[in-house]
C-alpha positions, 0 to 999 in steps of 0.5 A: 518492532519486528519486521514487517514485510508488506506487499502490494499488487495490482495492475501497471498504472494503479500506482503500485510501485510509487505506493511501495515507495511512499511505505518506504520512504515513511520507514526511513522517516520513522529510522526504520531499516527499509527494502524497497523491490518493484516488479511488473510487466514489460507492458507496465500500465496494464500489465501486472505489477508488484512491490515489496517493502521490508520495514524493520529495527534490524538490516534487511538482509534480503528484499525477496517477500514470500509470506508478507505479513501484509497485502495490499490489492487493487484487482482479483488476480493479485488477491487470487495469487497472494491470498494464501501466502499472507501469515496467520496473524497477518492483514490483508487490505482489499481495494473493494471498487474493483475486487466484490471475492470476499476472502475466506481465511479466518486467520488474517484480519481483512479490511475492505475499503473501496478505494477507487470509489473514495478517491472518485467521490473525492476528486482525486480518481487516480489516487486509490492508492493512496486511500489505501495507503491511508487505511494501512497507516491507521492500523498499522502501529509500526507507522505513524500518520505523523510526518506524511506529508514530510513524506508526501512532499520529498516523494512528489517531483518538485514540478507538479509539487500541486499533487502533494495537497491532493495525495493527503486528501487521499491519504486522510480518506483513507484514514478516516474510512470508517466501514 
């Protein structure tokens, strides 16, 4: 496996960081070498936010990101910003509910899901995160769909243990998304 350096952005709230943390952890599961680097705002919910993650056989030697080989975005100005720093060859997955700019490389393989709306449809609103999640386990060979709720599990605080079952309805929307 090579190394696949990921990043995702969107707006403080979307659950950006804890969608980082989810790839993360799913790595360390799969005995991947793992970086984890959150970023936002000082406003947090609202204000922008990022996460990189770094999934390789090798060490990391640097959790820094400058041309992911995958994005994931849930709003416009993180698709405006990042859109051309993605390698040719690489993914791009669209969250578009909220994003209707179509991308206009021809090098990358883009995926529109509109996530927000699945995770409304399916009672899970504030898990758009997750249904991307989901897409992204699906067409990425480095990670399997196996072991995600293992890693659903250890992720969610043990006292509200209630959203595990809710964060794999959105993981397996996401999944079986079918545009």
């Amino acid at each position: 496996m090579k190394t696949t350096q990921i990043l995702i952005a969107g707006f403080g709230g979307q659950g950006i960081l804890f969608a980082g943390k989810f790839l993360a952890y799913k790595g360390l599961l799969e005995d991947l070498q793992v970086s984890w680097l959150p970023s936002y705002g000082p406003e947090m919910r609202g204000g922008t936010a990022n996460c990189s993650v770094i999934l390789s056989e090798t060490p990391v030697g640097s959790p820094i990101i400058t041309d992911p080989d995958v994005l994931i975005v849930m709003n416009l100005p993180s698709l405006q910003k990042y859109v051309d720093a993605v390698v040719p060859g690489g993914q791009i997955y669209v969250d578009s509910t909220l994003i209707h700019e179509k991308v206009e490389r021809t090098d990358v393989d883009v995926f529109y899901i509109p996530a927000t709306q699945m995770a409304s449809d399916a009672g899970v609103s504030t898990l758009a995160n997750m249904v991307l999640m989901g897409h992204v386990l699906k067409n990425n060979p480095q990670l399997t769909f196996d072991g995600t709720e293992t890693t659903v599990q250890k992720l969610v605080p043990p006292t509200k243990q209630q959203l595990v079952d809710l964060n794999m309805k959105a993981l397996q929307a996401g999944r079986d998304y079918q545009p």
